[in-house]
C-alpha positions as CSV (number, residue, x, y, z in Angstrom):
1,X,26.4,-1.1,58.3
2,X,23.4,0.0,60.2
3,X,23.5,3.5,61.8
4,X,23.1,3.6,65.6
5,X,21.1,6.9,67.5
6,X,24.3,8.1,68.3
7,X,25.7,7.8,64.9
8,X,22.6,9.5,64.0
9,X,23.7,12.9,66.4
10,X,26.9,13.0,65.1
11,X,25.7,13.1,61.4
12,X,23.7,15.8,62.0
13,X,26.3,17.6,63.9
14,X,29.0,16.8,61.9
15,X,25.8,19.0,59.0
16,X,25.3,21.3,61.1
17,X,28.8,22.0,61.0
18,X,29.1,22.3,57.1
19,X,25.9,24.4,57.2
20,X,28.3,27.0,59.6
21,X,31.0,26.7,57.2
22,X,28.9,27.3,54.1
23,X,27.4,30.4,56.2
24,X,30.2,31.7,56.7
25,X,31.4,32.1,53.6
26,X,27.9,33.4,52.2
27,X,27.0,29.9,50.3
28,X,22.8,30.4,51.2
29,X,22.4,27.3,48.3
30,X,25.0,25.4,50.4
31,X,23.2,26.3,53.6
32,X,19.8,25.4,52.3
33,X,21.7,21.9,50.8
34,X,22.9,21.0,54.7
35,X,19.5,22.1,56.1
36,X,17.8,19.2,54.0
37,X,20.3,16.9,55.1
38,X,19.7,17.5,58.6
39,X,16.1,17.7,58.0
40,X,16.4,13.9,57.0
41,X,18.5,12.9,59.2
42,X,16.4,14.6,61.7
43,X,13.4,12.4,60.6
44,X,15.5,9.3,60.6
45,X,16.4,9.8,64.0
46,X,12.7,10.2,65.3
47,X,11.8,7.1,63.4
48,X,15.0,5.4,64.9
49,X,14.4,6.6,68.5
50,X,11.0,4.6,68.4
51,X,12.8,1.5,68.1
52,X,16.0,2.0,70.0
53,X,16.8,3.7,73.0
54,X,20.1,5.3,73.7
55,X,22.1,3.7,76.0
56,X,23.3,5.3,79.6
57,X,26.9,5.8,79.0
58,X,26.3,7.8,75.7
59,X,23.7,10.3,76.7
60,X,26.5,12.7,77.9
61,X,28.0,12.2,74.6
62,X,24.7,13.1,73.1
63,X,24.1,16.1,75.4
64,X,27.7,17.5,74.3
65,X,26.4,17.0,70.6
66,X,23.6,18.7,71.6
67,X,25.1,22.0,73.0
68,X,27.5,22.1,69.6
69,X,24.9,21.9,67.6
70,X,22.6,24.6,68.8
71,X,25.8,27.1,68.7
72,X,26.2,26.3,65.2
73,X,22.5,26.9,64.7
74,X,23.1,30.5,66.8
75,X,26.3,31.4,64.4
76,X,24.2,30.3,61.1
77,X,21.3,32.6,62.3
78,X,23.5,35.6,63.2
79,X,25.1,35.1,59.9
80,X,21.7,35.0,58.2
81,X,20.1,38.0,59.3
82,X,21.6,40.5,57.7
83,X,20.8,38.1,54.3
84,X,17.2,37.4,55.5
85,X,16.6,41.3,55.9
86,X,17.9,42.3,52.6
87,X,15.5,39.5,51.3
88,X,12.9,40.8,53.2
89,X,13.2,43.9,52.3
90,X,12.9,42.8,48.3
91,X,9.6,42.3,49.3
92,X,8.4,45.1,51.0
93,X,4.8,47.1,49.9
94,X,4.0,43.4,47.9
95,X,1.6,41.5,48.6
96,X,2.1,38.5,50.2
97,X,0.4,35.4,48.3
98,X,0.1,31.8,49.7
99,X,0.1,28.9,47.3
């Protein structure tokens, strides 16, 4: 079954979702695992929306998907900034190297 644009939302909600979850309970490796997945789903949709366009009817749906998932992406940052400063701080007085 091929995937539709609005199937596509909802996937990535529906990972964004699991990424909260796994946030929540301090699962960074589970976070970083949903993050991928919505990265490629991302990327699928982008591809997808080149092709297809959504239709009229659903673009409130898409909107509401929309709003969920940018609170979920709010909650997983709040949640990850204690983590991200204690990781930071690992680091400080070294210096930083690019590869």
């Amino acid at each position: 079954m091929e995937l539709t644009l609005i199937d596509f939302y909802l996937a990535i909600e529906d990972s964004s979702s699991k990424m909260l979850k796994a946030a929540q309970s301090k699962d960074w490796e589970g976070v970083a695992r949903y993050e991928g997945t919505c990265a490629l789903l991302i990327e699928q949709l982008r591809f997808r929306a080149q092709q297809e366009e959504l239709a009229p009817e659903l673009r409130k749906q898409k909107a509401l998907i929309m709003q969920r998932i940018l609170r979920n992406d709010a909650q997983i940052r709040t949640l990850a900034e204690p983590w991200m400063a204690q990781f930071e701080h690992m680091f400080d007085g070294q210096p930083h190297v690019m590869h």
